[in-house]
C-alpha positions as CSV (number, residue, x, y, z in Angstrom):
1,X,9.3,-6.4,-4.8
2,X,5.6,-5.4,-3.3
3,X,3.8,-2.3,-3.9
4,X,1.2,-0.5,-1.9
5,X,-0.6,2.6,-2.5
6,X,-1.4,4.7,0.5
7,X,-4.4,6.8,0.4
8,X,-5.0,9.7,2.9
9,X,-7.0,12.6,3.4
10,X,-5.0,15.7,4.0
11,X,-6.2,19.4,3.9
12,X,-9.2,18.1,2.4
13,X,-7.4,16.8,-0.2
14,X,-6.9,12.9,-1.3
15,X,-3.3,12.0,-1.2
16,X,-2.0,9.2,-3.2
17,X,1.5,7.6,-2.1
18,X,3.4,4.5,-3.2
19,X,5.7,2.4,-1.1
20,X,7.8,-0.7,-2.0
21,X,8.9,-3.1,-0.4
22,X,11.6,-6.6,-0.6
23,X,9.6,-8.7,2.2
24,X,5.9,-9.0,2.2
25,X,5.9,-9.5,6.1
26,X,7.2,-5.7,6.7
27,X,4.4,-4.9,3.9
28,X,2.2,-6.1,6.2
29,X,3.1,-4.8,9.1
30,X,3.4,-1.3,7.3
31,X,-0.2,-1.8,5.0
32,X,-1.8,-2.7,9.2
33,X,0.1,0.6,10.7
34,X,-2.0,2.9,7.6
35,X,-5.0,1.3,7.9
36,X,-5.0,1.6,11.9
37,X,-4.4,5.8,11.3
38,X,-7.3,5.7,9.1
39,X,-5.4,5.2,5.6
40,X,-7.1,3.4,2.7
41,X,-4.5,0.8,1.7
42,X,-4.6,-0.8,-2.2
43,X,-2.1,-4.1,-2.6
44,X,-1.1,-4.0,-6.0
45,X,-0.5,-7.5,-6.9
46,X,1.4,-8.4,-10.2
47,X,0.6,-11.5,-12.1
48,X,2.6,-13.3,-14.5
49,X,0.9,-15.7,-16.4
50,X,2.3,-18.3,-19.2
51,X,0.8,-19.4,-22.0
């Protein structure tokens, strides 16, 4: 599963809104769309590490 955060301006106001996702293609496709109607886009990108 990948997660983005959306962040827009609306009413003055920051907006904050998180969408998931199964296939990091359409991820992609959706984080380009936001970005191109002036939405700051944050990948959240989980780790697992072993020790």
């Amino acid at each position: 599963m990948y997660t983005i955060t959306v962040f827009e301006k609306v009413l003055d106001k920051l907006e904050a809104k998180m969408y998931s996702f199964d296939d990091k293609i359409e991820m992609a496709k959706f984080a380009v769309f936001a970005e191109n109607e002036g939405a700051m886009v944050v990948m959240n990108i989980g780790l697992k590490l072993t020790v």
